[in-house]
N, C-alpha and C positions, 0 to 999 in steps of 0.2 A: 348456536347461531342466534342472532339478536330475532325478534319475534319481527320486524318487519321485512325481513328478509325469507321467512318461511314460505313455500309454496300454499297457495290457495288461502292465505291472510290477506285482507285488501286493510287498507287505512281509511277509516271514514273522516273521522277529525282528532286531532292530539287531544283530547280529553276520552278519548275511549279504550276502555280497559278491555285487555285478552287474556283469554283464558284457554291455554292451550298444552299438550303434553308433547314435551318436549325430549328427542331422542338422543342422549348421549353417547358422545364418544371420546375415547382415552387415548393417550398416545403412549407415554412414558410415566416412570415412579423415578422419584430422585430424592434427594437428602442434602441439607446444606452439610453433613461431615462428607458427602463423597460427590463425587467430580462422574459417579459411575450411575448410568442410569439405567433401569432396568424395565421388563416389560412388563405391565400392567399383570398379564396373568403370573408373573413370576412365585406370586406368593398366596399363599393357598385360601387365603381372605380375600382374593380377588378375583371372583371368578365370573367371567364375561359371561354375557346372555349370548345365546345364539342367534346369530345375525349375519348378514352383509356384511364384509371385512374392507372399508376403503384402502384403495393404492397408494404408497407414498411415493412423491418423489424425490427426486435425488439428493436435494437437499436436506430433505428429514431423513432421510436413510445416514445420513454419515453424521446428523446430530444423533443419530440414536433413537429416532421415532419410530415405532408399531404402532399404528393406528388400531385400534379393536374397540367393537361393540361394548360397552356400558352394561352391567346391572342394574342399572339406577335409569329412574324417569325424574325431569324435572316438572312438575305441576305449579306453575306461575300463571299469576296475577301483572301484570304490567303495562304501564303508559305508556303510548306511542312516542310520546316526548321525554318518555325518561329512555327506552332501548340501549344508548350507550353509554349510559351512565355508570354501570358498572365497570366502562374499559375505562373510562375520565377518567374515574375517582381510584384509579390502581396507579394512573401516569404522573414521573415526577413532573413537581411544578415546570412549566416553561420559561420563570424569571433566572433560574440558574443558567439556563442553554442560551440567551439575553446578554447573562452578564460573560458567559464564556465570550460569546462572539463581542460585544463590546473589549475583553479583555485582546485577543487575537487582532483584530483593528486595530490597537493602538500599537501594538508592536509593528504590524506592517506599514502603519503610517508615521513611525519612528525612522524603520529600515528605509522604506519609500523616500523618507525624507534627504538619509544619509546618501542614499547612495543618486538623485538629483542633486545633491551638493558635487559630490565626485563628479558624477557625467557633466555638468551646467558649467561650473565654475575650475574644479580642477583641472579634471580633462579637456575643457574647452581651450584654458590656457598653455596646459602641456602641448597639446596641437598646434596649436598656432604660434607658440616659440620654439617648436619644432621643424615646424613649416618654412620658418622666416632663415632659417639656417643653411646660407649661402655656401659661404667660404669653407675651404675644408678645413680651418685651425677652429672653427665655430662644431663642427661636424664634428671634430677627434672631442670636445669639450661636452658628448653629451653627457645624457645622465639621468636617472629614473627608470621608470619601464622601456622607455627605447631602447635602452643601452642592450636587452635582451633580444631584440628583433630577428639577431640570427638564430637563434635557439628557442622561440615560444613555440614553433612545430615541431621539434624533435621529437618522435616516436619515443614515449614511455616505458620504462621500464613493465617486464611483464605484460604486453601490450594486446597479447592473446585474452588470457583473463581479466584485462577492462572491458575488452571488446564483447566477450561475454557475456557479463555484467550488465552493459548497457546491453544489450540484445533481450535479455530477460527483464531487467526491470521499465524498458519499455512496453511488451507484452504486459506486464503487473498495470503500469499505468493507465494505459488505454480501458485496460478491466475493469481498473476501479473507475475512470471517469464513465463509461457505459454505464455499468452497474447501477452508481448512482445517479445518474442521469434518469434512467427507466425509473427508480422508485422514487425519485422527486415525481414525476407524472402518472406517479402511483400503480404502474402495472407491477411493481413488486410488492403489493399488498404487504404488511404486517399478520393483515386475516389468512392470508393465505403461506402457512409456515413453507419453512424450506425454499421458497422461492429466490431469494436472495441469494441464497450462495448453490442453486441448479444454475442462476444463472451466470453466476461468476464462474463457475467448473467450463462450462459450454463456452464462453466470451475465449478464455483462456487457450483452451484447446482448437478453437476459432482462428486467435493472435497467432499464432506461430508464424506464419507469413513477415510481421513487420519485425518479429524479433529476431529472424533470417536476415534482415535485410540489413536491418539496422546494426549486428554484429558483422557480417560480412563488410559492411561499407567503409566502418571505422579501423578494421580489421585489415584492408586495405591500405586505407590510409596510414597506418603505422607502420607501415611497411610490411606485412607480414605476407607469406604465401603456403605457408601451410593449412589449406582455406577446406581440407578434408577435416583437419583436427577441428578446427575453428565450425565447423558446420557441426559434428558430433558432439561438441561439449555445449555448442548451443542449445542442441537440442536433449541433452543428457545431464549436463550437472546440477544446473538450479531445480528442475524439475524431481533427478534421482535422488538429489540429499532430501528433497521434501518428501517423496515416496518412501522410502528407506524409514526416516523420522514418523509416519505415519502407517506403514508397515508392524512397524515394532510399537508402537502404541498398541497398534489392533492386535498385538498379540496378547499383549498383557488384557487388554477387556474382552479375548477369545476365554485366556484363564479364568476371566473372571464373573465369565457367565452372563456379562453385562451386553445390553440391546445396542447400544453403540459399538460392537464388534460388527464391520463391515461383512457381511454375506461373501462366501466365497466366489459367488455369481456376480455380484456385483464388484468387487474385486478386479476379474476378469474384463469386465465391461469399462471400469476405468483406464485397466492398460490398454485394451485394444484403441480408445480413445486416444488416448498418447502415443503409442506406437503406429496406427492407422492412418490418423488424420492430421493431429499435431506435429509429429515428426517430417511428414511429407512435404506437408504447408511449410514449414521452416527448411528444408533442402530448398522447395521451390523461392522461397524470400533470398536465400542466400547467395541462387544462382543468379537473383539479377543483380544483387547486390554488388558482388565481383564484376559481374556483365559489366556494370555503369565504371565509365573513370575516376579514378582513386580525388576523392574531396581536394579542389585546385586552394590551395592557401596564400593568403596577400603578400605574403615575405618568403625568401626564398632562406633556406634552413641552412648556414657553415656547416663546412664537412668538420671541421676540431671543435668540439665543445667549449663553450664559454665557461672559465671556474667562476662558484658561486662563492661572491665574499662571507667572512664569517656572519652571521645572523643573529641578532641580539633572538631574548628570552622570548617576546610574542609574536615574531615570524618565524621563528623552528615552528618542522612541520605539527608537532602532537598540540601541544596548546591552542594554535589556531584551529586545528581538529576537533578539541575537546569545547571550546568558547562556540565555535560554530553549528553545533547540536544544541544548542540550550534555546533558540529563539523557537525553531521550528516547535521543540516540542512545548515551549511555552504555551503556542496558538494551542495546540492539540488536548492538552491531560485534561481537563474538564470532561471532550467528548468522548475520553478513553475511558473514563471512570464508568460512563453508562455504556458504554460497549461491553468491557467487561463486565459490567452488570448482567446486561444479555446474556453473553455467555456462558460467566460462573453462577448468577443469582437466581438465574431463571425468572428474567424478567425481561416484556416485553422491549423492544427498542423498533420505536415508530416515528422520531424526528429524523427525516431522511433530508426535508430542506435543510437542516442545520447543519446535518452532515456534510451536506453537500458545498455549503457555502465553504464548512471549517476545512474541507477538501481544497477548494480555490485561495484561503487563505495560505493554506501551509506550500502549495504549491508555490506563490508567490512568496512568502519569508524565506522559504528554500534557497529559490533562487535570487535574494537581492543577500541574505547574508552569505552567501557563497562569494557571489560578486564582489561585494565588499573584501571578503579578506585574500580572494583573488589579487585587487589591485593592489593591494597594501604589500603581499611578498613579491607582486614583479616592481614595486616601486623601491624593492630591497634585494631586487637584483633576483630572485630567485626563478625560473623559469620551470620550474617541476609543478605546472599548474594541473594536469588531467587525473594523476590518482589522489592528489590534495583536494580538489573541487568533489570528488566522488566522494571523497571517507569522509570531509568536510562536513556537507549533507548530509550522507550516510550512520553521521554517528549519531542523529537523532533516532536510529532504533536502540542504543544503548543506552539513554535515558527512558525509552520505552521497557527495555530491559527492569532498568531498574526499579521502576514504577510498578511493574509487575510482580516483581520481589516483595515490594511494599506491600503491593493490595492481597497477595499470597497470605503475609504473615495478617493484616491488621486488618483485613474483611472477611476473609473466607474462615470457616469453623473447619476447613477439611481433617480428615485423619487417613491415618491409614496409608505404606508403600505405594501400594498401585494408584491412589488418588495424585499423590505427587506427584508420583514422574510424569501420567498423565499429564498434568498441569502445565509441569514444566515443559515435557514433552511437545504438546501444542501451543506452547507459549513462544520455542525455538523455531516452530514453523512460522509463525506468525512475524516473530521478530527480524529472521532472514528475508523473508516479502517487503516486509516497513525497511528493511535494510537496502534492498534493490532498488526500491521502489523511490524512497526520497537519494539516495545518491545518484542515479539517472536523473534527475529534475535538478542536480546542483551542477552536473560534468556539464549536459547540455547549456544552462541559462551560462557556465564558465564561458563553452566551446563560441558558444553567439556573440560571449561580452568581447575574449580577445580578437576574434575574427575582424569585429565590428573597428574595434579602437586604430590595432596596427591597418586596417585598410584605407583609413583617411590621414596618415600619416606619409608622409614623402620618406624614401629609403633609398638610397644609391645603392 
């Protein structure tokens, strides 16, 4: 603990030096070859003094933290004005986090640009010689995205599992914007480990209510009425593949002796969490969800499907898929670089404003390049907007993917089976969340753009 923080040290003026003995304490042993971290007493050169054992919470319990009493006394010398110097002088510079956010800005005031051009001048003109469209030999002559107007609502294919989807990765989002919210106003201390992700577990298990609601509501809206299934996978598949995934890790660091092997008691206390209070919360979001009338839309939807003409090479759906992930994670790989720093380097991660800002960046590139190649295939006739707006977004966790591959081979020294799969292991929970997470912020900013467009359009 920094010396002006100690109990019963006063500060008289920054040139006064302390002289004080200083009690330490350990948490974890790690190794940049392994990903496996073990407990301080694990190795017979490290044997703890007797003491006081502090309590972890829950957050350092699933990094792998034992906190225990120290051997070792620290006897220092130190200025009251130097105290945190030695955390400075560990933190990378801040002109890289600078030039990240300058970099993210310019993309979003690229996107911002394009897609003001679309709203201002395209669209503004589409409507309005839309508008002016009397006669019905003018009406039979349209053409562009109106031509779709009886088909932009048609219930999607697989409409259970978007509804899903979006149910969960609204739950992810609200997380992450809490989350980060609290540690910009600093109650999620850096000093204080663990805290950041106790309290993204609790936020999590909190959400179930809007991710009931929100999968229930759209789940309606597509017509669906099997709203028992729709209620159970809400609350069981995004949750169970990440349990499962994180099950089978803990087993391999059960084998492997390792302090990151989750406690069977604590185990226990995460499912009852999920099954308890999570699962309930999301029955409860669901029933009002159903409760409220199915989302009223501006166009009223033919009963025969509209065929979709053939599609040159950059409105098929995978290309605009694959083109439509590269902005988002553009804003992002600078601030992924020092996250997984944190993670795999064992290095602190304390710019939470930056995080937070590159947070609101990406949410907004999300959703204008979405929008963007939104208009572009109803202006090619194509009306299969809602799982293209989803995977759209969405595929910027597969540039995360990749990137993770990279920093695997070309940062880490790891060795050894169980350090892999770990890695990759938690790399796939991670990537599934970044997958929910930005495909909900592309389906929604879609859901608002066509809502918006056809309802100031005139339709016989």
């Amino acid at each position: 603990a920094p010396l002006g923080s100690i109990p019963g040290i006063k500060k008289k003026n920054s040139n006064l030096v302390f002289s004080a003995e200083i009690e330490l304490f350990v948490n974890r042993l790690d190794s940049v070859e392994s990903v496996l971290p073990y407990e301080y007493t694990a190795f017979d050169f490290c044997q703890a003094s007797e003491g006081k054992r502090p309590s972890e919470n829950l957050g350092q319990v699933l990094f792998g933290e034992r906190i225990e009493p120290s051997p070792y006394k620290e006897d220092k010398n130190i200025r009251w004005a130097s105290r945190w110097d030695y955390i400075l002088e560990s933190m990378p510079h801040t002109h890289i986090q600078w030039f990240s956010i300058m970099n993210s800005l310019v993309i979003v005031l690229f996107l911002s640009g394009m897609v003001a051009m679309i709203m201002l001048r395209t669209l503004h003109k589409d409507i309005a010689r839309y508008n002016q469209m009397d006669s019905t030999e003018d009406a039979q002559e349209e053409f562009g995205w109106k031509l779709v107007h009886g088909d932009i609502f048609r219930p999607p294919r697989k409409g259970m599992l978007l509804s899903v989807f979006l149910g969960s990765g609204t739950q992810i989002l609200i997380m992450t914007f809490v989350t980060l919210f609290f540690a910009c106003l600093g109650f999620l201390s850096p000093a204080n480990r663990g805290a950041l992700m106790t309290c993204a577990v609790v936020l999590w298990v909190l959400l179930g209510t809007p991710a009931g609601y929100v999968a229930a509501r759209f789940y309606k809206s597509f017509g669906g009425e099997k709203w028992k299934t729709n209620v159970l996978l809400t609350s069981f598949l995004c949750p169970g593949i990440v349990f499962a995934d994180f099950f089978i890790m803990n087993l391999i660091l059960w084998g492997e002796g390792s302090s990151a092997a989750i406690p069977f008691g604590t185990l226990v206390a995460i499912l009852a969490l999920w099954f308890c209070i999570s699962v309930p919360l999301t029955f409860i979001g669901a029933y009002f969800g159903f409760k409220k009338n199915a989302i009223e839309h501006p166009v009223r939807t033919n009963q025969i499907p509209r065929q979709i003409p053939e599609q040159s090479f950059y409105t098929k759906p995978l290309p605009g898929i694959i083109m439509g992930g590269i902005l988002p994670f553009g804003c992002i790989f600078i601030q992924l670089f020092f996250i997984l720093n944190s993670i795999w380097s064992h290095q602190m991660y304390y710019m939470f404003g930056f995080l937070f800002l590159v947070f609101i960046i990406l949410v907004i590139t999300c959703s204008e390049a979405t929008i963007l190649l939104c208009y572009f295939h109803l202006c090619a006739e194509d009306y299969h907007w809602q799982w293209r707006s989803f995977l759209t977004s969405g595929f910027t966790a597969v540039y995360f993917l990749i990137y993770a591959i990279h920093y695997f081979f070309s940062k880490l020294q790891i060795t050894g089976t169980a350090s892999t799969i770990l890695y990759f292991g938690y790399t796939m929970i991670m990537v599934l969340i970044f997958f929910l997470f930005t495909g909900t912020i592309g389906f929604f900013a879609c859901f608002w753009f066509v809502t918006k467009i056809y309802s100031v359009v005139k339709v016989d």
